[in-house]
C-alpha positions as CSV (number, residue, x, y, z in Angstrom):
1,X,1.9,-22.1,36.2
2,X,-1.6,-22.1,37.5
3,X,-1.6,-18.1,38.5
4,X,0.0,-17.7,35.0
5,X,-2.8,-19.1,33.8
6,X,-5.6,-17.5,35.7
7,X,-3.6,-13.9,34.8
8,X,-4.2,-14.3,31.3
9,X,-7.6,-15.5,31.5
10,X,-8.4,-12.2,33.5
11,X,-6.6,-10.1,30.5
12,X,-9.0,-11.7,28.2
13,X,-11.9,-11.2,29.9
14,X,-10.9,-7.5,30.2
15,X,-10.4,-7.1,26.8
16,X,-13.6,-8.8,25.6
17,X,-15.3,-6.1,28.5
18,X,-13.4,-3.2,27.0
19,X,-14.0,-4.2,23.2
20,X,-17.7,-4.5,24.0
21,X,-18.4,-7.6,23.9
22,X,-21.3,-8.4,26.0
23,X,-20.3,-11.5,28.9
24,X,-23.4,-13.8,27.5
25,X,-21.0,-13.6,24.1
26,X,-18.0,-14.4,25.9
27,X,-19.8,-18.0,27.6
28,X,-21.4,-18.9,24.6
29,X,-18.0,-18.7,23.0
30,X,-16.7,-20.7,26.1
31,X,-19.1,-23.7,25.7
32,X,-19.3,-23.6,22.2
33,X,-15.4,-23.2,21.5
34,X,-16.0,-21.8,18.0
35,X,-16.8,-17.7,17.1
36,X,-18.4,-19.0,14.1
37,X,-20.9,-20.9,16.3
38,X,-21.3,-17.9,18.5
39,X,-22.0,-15.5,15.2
40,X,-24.4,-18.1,14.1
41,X,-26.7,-18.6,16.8
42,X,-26.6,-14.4,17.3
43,X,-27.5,-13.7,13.6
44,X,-30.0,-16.3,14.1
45,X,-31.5,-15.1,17.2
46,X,-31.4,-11.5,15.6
47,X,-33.4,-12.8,12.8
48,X,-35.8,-14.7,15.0
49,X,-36.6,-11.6,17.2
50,X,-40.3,-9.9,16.4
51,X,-39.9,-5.9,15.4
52,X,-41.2,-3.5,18.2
């Protein structure tokens, strides 16, 4: 059960590299438990961030 487990989470995280999605995404999304929350803070951040 426990290498079933640990076989998915490794497809996941494959697909989230392959898709683009850069890692800080993926363990923000981890602790936060929500894409919403994840969107949010990056929109936010994005906003927050001075123009070169």
């Amino acid at each position: 059960m426990e290498r079933e487990l640990e076989q998915e989470w490794l497809y996941l995280m494959m697909q989230a590299k392959q898709m683009g999605i850069p890692i800080e995404e993926v363990r923000q999304f981890l602790q936060q438990g929500s894409l919403e929350d994840v969107s949010y803070q990056k929109s936010k951040s994005e906003f927050l961030r001075p123009s070169p």
